[in-house]
PDB file of N, CA, C and O in Angstrom:
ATOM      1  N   UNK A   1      34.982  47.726   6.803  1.00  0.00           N
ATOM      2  CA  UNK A   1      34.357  46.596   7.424  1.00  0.00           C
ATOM      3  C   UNK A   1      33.457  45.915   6.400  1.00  0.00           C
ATOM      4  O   UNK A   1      33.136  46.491   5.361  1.00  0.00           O
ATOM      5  N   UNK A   2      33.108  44.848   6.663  1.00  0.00           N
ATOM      6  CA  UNK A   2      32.410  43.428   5.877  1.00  0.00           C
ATOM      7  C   UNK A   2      30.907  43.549   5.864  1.00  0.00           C
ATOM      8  O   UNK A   2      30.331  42.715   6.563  1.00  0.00           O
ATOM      9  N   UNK A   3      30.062  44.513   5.141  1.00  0.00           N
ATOM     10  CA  UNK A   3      28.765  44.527   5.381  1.00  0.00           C
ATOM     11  C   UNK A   3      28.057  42.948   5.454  1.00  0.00           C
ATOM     12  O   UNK A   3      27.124  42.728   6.227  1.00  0.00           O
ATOM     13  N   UNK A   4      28.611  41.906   4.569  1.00  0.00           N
ATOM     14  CA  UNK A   4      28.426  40.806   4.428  1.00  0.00           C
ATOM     15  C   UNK A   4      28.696  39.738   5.594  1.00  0.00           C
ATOM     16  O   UNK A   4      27.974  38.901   6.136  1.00  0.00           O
ATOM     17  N   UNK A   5      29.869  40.070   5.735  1.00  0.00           N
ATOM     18  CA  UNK A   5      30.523  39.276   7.019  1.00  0.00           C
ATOM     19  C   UNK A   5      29.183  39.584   8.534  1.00  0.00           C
ATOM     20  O   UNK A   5      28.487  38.811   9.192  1.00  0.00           O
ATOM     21  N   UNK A   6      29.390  41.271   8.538  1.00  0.00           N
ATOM     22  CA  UNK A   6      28.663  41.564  10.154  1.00  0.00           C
ATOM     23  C   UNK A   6      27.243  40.932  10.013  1.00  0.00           C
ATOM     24  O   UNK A   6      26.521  40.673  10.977  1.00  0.00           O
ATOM     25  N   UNK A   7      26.915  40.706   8.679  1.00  0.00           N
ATOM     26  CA  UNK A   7      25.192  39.790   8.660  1.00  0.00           C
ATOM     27  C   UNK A   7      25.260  38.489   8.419  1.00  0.00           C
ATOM     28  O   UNK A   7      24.260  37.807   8.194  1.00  0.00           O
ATOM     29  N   UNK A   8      26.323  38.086   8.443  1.00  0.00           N
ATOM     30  CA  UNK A   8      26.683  36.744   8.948  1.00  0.00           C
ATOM     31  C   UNK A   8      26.856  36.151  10.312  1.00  0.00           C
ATOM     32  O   UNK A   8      26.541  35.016  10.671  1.00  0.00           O
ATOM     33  N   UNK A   9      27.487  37.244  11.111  1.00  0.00           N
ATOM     34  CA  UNK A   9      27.736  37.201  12.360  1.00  0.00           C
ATOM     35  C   UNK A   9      26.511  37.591  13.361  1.00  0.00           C
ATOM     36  O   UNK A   9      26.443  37.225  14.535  1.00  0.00           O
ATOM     37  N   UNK A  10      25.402  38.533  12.574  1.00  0.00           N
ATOM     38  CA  UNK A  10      24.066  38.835  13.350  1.00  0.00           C
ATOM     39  C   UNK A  10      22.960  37.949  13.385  1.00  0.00           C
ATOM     40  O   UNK A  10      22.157  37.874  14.315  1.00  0.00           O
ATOM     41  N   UNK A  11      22.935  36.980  11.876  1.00  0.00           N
ATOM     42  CA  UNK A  11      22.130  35.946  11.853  1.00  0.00           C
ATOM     43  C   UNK A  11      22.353  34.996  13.238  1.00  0.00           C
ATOM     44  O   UNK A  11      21.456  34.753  14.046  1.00  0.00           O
ATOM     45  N   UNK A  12      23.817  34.488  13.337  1.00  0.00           N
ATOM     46  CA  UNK A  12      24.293  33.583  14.310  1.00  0.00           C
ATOM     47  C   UNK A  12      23.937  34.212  15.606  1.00  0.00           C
ATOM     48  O   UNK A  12      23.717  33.350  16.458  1.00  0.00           O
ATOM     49  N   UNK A  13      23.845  35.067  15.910  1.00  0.00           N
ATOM     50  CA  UNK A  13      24.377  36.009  17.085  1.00  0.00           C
ATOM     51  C   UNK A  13      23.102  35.525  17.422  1.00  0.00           C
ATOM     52  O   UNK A  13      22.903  34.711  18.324  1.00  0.00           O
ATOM     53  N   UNK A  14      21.995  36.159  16.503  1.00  0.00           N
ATOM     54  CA  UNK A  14      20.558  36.126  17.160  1.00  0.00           C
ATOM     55  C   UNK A  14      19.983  35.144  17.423  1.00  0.00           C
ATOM     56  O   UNK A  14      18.977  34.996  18.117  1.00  0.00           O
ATOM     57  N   UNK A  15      20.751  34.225  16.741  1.00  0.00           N
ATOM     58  CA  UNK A  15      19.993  32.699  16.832  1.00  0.00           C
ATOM     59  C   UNK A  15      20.028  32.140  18.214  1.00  0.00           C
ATOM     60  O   UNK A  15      19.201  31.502  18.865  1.00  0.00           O
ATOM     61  N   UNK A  16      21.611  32.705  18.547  1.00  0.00           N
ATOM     62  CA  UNK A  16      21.750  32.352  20.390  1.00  0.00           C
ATOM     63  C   UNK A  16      21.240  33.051  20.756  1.00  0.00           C
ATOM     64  O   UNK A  16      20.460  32.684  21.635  1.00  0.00           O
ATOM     65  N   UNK A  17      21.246  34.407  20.450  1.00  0.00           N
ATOM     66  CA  UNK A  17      20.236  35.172  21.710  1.00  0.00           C
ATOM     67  C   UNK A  17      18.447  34.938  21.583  1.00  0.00           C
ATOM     68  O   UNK A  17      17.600  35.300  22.400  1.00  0.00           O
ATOM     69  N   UNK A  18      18.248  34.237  20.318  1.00  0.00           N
ATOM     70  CA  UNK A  18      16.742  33.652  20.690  1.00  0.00           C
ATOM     71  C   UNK A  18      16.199  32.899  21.913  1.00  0.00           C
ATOM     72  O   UNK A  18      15.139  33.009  22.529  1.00  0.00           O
ATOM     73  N   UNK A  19      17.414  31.986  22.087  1.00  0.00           N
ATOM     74  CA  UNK A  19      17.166  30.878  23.035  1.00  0.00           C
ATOM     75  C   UNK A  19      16.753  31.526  24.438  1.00  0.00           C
ATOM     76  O   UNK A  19      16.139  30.810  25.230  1.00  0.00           O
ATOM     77  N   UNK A  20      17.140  33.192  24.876  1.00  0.00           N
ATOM     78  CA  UNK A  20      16.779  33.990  26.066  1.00  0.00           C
ATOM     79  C   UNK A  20      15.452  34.024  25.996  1.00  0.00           C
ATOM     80  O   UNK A  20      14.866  34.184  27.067  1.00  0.00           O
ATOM     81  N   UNK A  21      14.596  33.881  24.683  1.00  0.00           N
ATOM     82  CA  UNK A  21      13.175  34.021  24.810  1.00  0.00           C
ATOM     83  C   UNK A  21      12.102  32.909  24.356  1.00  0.00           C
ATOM     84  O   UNK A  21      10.898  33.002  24.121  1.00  0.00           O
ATOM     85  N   UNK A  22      13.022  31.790  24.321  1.00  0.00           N
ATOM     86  CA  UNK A  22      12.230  30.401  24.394  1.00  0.00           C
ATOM     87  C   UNK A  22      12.183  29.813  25.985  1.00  0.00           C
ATOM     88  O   UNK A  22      13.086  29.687  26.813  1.00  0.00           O
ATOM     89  N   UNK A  23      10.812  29.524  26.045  1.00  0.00           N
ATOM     90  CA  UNK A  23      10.118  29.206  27.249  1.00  0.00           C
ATOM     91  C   UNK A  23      10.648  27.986  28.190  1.00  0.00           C
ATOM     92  O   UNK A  23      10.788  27.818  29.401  1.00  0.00           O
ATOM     93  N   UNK A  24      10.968  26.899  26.510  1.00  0.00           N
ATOM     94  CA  UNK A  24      11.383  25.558  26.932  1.00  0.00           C
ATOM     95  C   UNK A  24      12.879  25.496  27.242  1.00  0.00           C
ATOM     96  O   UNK A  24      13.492  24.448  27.448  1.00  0.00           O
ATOM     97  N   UNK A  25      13.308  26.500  27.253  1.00  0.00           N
ATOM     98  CA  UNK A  25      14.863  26.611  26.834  1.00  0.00           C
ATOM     99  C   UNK A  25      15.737  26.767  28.388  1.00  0.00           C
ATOM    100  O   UNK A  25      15.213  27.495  29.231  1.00  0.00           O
ATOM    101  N   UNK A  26      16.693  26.268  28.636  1.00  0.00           N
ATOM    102  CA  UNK A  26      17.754  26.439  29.813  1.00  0.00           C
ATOM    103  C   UNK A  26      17.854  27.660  30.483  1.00  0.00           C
ATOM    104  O   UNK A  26      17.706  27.973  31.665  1.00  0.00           O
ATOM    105  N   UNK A  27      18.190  28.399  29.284  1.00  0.00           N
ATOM    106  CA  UNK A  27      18.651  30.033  29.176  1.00  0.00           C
ATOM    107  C   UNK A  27      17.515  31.623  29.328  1.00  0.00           C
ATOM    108  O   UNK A  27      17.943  32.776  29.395  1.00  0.00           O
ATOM    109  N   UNK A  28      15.894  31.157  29.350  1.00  0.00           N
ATOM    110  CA  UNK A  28      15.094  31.506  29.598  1.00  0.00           C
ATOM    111  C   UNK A  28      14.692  32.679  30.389  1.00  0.00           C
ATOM    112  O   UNK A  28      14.436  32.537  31.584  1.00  0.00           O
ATOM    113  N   UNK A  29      14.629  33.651  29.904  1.00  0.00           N
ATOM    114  CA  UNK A  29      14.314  34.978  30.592  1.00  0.00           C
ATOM    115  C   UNK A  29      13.238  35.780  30.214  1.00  0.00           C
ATOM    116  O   UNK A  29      13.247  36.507  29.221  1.00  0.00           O
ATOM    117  N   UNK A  30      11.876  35.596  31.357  1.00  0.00           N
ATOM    118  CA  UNK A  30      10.495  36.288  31.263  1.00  0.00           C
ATOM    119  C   UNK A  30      10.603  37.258  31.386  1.00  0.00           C
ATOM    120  O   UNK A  30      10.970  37.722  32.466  1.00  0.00           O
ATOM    121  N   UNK A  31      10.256  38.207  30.047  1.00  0.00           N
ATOM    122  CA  UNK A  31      10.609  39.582  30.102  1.00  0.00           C
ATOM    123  C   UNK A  31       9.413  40.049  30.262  1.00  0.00           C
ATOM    124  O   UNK A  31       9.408  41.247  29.981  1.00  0.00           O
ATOM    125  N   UNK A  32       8.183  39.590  30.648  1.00  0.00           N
ATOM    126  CA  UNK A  32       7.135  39.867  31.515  1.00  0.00           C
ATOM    127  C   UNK A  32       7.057  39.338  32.881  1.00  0.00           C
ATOM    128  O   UNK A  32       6.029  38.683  33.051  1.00  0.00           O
ATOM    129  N   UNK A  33       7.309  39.363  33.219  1.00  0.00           N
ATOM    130  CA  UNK A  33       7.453  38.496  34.922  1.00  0.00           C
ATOM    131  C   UNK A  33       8.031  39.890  35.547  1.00  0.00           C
ATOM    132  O   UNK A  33       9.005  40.489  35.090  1.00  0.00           O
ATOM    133  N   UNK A  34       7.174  40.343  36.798  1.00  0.00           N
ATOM    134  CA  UNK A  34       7.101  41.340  37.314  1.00  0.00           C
ATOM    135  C   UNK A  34       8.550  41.759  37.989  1.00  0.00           C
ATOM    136  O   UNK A  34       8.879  42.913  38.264  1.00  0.00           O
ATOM    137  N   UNK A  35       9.231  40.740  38.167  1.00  0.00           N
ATOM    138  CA  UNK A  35      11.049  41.071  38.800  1.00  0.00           C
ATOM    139  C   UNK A  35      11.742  41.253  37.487  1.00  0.00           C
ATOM    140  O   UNK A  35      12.973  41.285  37.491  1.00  0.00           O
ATOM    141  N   UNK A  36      11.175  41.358  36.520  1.00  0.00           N
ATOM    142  CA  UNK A  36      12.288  41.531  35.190  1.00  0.00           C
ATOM    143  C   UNK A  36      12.718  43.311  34.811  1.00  0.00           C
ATOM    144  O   UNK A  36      11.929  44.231  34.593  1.00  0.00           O
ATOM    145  N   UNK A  37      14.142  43.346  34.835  1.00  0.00           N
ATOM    146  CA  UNK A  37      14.116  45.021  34.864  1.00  0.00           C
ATOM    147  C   UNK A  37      14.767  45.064  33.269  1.00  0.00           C
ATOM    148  O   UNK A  37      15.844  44.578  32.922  1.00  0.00           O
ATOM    149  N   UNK A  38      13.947  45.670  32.558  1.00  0.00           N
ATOM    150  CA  UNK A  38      14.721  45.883  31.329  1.00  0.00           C
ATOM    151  C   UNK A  38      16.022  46.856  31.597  1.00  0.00           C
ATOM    152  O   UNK A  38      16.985  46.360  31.013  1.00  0.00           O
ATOM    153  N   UNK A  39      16.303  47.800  32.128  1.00  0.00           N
ATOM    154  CA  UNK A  39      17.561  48.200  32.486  1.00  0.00           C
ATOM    155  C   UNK A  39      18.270  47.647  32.735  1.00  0.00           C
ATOM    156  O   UNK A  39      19.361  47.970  32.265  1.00  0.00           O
ATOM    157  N   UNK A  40      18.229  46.467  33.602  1.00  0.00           N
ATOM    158  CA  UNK A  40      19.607  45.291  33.943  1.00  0.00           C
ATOM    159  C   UNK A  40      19.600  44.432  32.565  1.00  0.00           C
ATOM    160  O   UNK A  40      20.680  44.029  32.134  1.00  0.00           O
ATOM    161  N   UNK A  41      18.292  44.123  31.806  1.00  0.00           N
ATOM    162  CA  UNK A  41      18.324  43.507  30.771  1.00  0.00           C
ATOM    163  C   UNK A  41      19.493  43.937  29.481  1.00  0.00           C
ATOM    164  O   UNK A  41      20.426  43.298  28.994  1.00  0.00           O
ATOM    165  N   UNK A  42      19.159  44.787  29.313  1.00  0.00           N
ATOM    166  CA  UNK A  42      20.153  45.847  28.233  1.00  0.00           C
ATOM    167  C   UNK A  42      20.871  46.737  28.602  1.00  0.00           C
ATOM    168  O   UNK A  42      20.994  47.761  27.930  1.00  0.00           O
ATOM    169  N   UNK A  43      21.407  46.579  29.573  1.00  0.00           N
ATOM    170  CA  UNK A  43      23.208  47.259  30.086  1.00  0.00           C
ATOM    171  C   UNK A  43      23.973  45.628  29.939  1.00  0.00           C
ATOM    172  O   UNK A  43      25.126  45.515  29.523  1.00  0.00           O
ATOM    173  N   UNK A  44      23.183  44.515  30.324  1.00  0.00           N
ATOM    174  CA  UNK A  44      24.170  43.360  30.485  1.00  0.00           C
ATOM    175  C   UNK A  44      23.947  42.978  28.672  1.00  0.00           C
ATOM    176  O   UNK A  44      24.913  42.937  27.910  1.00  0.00           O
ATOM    177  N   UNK A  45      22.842  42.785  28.323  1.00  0.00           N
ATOM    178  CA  UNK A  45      23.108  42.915  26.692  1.00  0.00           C
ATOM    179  C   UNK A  45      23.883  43.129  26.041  1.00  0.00           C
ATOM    180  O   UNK A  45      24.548  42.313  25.403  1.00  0.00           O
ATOM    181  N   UNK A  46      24.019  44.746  26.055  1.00  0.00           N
ATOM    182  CA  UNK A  46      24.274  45.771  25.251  1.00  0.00           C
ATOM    183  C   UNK A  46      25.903  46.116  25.874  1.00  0.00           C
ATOM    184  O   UNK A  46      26.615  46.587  24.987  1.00  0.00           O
ATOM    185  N   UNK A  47      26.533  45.981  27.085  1.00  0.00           N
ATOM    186  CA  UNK A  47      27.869  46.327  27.706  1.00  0.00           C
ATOM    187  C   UNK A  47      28.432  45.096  28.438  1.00  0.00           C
ATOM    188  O   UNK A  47      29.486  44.556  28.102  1.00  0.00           O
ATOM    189  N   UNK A  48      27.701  44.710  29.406  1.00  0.00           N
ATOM    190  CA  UNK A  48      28.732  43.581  29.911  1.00  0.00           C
ATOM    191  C   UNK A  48      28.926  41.928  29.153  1.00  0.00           C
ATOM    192  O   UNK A  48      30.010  41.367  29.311  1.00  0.00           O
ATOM    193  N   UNK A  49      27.928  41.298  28.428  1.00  0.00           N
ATOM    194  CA  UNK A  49      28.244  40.898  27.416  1.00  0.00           C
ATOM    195  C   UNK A  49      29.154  40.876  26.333  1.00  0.00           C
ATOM    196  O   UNK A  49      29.815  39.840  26.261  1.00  0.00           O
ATOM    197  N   UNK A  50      29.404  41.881  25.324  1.00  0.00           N
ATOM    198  CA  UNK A  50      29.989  42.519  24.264  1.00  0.00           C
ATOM    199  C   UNK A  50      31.530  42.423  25.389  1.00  0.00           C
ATOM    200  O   UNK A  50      32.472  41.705  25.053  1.00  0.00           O
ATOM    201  N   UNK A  51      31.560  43.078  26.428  1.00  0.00           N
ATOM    202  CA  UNK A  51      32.846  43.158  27.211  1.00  0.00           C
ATOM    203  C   UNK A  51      33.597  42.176  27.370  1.00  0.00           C
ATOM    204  O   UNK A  51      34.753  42.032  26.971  1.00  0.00           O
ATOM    205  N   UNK A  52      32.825  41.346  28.071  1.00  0.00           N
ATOM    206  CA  UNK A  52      33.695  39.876  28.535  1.00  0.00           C
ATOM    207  C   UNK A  52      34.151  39.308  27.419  1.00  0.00           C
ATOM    208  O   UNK A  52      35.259  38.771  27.427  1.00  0.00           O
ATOM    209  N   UNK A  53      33.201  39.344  26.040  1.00  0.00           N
ATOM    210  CA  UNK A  53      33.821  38.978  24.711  1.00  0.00           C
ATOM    211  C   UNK A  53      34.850  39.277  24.034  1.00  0.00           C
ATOM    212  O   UNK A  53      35.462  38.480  23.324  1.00  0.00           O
ATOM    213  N   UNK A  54      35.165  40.612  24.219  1.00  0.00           N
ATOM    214  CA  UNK A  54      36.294  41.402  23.950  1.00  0.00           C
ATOM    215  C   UNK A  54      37.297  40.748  24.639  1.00  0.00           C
ATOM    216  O   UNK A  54      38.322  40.335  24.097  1.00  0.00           O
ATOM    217  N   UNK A  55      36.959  40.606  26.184  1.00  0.00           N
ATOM    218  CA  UNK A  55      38.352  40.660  26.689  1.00  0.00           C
ATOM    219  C   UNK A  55      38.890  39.059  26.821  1.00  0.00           C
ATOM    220  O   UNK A  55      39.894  38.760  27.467  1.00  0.00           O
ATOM    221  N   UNK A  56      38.205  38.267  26.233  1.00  0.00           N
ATOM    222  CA  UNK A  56      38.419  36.700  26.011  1.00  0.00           C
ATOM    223  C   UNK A  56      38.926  36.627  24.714  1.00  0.00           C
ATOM    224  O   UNK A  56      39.827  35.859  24.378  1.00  0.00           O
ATOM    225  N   UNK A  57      38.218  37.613  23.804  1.00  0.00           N
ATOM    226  CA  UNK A  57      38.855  37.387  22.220  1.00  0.00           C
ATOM    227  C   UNK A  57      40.675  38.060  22.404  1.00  0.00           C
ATOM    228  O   UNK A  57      41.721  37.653  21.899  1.00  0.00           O
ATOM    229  N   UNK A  58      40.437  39.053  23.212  1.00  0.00           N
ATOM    230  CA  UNK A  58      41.984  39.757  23.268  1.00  0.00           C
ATOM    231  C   UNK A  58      42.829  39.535  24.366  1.00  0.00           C
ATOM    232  O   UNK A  58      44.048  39.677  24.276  1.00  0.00           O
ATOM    233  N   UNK A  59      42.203  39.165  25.495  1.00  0.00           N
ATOM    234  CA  UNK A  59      42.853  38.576  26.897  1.00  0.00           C
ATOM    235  C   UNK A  59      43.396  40.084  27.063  1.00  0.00           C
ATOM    236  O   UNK A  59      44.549  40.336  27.410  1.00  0.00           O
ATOM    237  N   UNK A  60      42.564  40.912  26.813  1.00  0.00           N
ATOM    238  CA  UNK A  60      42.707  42.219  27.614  1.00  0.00           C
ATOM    239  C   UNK A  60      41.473  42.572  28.330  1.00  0.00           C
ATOM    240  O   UNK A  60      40.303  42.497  27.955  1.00  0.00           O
ATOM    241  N   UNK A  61      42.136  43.093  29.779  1.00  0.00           N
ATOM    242  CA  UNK A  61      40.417  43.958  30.511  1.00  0.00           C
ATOM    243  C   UNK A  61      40.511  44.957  30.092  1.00  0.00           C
ATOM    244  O   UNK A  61      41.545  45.585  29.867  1.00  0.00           O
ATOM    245  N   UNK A  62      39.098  45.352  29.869  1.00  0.00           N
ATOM    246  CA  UNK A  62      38.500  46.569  29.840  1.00  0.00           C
ATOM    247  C   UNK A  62      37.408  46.955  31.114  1.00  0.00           C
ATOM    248  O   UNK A  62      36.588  46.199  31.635  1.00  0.00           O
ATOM    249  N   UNK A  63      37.688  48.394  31.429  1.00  0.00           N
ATOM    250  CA  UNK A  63      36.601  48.356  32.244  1.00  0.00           C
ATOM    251  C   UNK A  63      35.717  49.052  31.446  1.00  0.00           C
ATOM    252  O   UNK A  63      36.119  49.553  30.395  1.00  0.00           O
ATOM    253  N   UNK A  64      34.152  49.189  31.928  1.00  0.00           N
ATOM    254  CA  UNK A  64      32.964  49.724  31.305  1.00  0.00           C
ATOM    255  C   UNK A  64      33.018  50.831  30.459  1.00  0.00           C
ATOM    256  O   UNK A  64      32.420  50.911  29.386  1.00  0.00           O
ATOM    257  N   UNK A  65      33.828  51.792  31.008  1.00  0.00           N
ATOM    258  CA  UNK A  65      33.994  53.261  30.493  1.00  0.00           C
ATOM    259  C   UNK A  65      34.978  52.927  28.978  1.00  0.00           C
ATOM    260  O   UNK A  65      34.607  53.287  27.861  1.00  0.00           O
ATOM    261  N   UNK A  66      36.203  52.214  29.241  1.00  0.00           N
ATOM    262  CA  UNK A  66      37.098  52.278  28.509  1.00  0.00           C
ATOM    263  C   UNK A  66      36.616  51.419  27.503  1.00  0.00           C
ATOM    264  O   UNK A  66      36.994  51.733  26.375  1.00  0.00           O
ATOM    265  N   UNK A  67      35.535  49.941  27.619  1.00  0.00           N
ATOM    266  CA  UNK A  67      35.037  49.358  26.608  1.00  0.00           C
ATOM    267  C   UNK A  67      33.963  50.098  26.047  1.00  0.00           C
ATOM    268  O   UNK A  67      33.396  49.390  25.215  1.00  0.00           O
ATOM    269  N   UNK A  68      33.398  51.313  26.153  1.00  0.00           N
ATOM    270  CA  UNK A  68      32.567  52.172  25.670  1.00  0.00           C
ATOM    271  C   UNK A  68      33.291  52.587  24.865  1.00  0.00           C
ATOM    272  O   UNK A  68      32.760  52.533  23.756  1.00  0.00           O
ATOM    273  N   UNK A  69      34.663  53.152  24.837  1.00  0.00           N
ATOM    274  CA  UNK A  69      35.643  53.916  23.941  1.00  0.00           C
ATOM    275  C   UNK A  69      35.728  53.330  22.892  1.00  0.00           C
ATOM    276  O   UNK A  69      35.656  53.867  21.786  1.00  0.00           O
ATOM    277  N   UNK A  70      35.912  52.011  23.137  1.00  0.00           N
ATOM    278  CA  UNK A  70      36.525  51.034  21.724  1.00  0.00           C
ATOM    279  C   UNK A  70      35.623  50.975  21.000  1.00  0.00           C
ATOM    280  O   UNK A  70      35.839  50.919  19.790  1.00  0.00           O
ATOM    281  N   UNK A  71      34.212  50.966  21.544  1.00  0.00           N
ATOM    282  CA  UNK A  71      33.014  50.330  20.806  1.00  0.00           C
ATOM    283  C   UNK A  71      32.875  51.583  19.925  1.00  0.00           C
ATOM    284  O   UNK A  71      32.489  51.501  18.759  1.00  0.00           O
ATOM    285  N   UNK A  72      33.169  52.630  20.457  1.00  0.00           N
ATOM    286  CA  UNK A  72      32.436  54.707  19.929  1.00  0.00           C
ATOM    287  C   UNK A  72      33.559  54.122  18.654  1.00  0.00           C
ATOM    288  O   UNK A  72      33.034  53.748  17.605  1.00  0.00           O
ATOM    289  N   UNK A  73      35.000  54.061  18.770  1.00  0.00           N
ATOM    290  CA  UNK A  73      35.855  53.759  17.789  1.00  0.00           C
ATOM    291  C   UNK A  73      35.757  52.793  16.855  1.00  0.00           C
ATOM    292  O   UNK A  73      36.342  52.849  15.773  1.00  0.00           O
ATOM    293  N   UNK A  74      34.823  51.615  17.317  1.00  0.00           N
ATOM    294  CA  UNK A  74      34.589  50.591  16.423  1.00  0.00           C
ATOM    295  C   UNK A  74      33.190  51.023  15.739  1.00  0.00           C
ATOM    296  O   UNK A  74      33.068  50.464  14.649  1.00  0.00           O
ATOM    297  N   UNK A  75      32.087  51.869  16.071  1.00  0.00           N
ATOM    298  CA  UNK A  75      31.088  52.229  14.764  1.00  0.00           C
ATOM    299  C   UNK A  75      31.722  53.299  14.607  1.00  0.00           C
ATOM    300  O   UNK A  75      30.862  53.800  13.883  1.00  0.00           O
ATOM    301  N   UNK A  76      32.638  54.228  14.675  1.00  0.00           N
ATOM    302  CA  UNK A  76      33.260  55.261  14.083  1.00  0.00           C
ATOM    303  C   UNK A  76      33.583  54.654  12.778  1.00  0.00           C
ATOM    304  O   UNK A  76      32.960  54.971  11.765  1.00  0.00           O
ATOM    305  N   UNK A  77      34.687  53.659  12.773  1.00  0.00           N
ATOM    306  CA  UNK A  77      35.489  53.157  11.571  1.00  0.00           C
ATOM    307  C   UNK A  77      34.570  52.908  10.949  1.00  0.00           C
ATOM    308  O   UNK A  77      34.439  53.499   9.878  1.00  0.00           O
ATOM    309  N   UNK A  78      33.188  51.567  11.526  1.00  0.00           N
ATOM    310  CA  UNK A  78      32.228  51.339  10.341  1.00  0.00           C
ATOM    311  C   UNK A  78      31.870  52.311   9.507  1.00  0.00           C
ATOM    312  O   UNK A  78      32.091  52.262   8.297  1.00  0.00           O
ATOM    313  N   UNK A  79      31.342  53.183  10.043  1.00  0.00           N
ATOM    314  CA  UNK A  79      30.537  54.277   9.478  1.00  0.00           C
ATOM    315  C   UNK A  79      31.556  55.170   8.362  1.00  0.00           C
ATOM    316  O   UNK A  79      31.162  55.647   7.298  1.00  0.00           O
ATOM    317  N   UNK A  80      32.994  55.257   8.923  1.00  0.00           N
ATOM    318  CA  UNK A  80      33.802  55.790   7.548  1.00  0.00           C
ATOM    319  C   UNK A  80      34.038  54.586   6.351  1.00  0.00           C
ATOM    320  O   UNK A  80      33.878  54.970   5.192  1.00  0.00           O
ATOM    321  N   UNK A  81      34.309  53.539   6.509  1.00  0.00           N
ATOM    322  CA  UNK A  81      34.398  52.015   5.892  1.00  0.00           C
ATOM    323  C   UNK A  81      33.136  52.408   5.118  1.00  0.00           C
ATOM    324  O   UNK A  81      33.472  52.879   4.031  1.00  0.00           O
ATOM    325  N   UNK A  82      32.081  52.391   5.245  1.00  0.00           N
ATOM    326  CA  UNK A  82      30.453  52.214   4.621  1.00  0.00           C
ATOM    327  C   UNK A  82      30.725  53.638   3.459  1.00  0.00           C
ATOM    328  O   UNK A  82      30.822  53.550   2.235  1.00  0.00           O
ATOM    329  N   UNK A  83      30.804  54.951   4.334  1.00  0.00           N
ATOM    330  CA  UNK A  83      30.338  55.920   3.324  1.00  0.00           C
ATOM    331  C   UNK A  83      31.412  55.986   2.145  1.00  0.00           C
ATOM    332  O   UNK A  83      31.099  56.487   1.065  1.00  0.00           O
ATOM    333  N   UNK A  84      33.063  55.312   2.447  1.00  0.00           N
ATOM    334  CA  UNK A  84      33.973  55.241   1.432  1.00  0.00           C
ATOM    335  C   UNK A  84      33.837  53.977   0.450  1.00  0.00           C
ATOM    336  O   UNK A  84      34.513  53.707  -0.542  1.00  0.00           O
ATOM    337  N   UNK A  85      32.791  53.307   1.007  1.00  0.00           N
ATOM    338  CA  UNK A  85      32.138  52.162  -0.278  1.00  0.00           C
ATOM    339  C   UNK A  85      31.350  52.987  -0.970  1.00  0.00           C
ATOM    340  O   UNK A  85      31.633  53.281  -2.132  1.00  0.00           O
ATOM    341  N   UNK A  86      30.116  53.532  -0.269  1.00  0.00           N
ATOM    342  CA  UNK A  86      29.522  54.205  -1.434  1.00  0.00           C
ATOM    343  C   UNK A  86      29.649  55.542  -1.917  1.00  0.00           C
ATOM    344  O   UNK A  86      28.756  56.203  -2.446  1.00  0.00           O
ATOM    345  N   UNK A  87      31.242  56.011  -1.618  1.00  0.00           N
ATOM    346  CA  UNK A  87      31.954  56.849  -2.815  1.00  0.00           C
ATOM    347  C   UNK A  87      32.169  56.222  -3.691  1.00  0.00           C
ATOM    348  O   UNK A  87      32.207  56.980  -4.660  1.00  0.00           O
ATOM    349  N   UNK A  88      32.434  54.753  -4.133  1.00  0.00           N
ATOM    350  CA  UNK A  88      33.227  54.691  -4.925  1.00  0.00           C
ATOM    351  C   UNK A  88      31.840  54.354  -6.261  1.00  0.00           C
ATOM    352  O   UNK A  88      32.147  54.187  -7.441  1.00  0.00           O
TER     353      UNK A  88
END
């Protein structure tokens, strides 16, 4: 994998997900405001997000469990990709 590329793609990434914590912004979510549950915050983050992306980039469903699999398989590969760069 693209150490270069994925910090290309995290700069962008974050830039949209800033807009969740601008005040003036459409997309706006008070993560102090007493109905805010960080648990619903970062399962939809962190899983149903990432999911629907998947399955629009591939026009395959996944359900929760099985898009957990791909993801365990997708930092698996990173992590062999990375340490066989710095074998060499």
């Amino acid at each position: 994998m693209d150490e270069q590329k994925q910090l290309q793609y995290y700069v962008k990434i974050m830039a949209a997900l800033n807009t969740v914590f601008d005040e003036d912004g459409e997309n706006y979510i008070d993560v102090f405001d007493d109905d805010f549950s960080g648990n619903d915050f970062f399962h939809v983050l962190a899983t149903r997000v990432p999911q629907m992306i998947m399955a629009k980039l591939t026009s395959q469903e996944f359900g929760p469990l099985e898009f957990n699999h791909v993801c365990n398989k997708l930092i698996m590969q990173d992590r062999i990709d990375n340490q066989k760069i710095k074998a060499k």
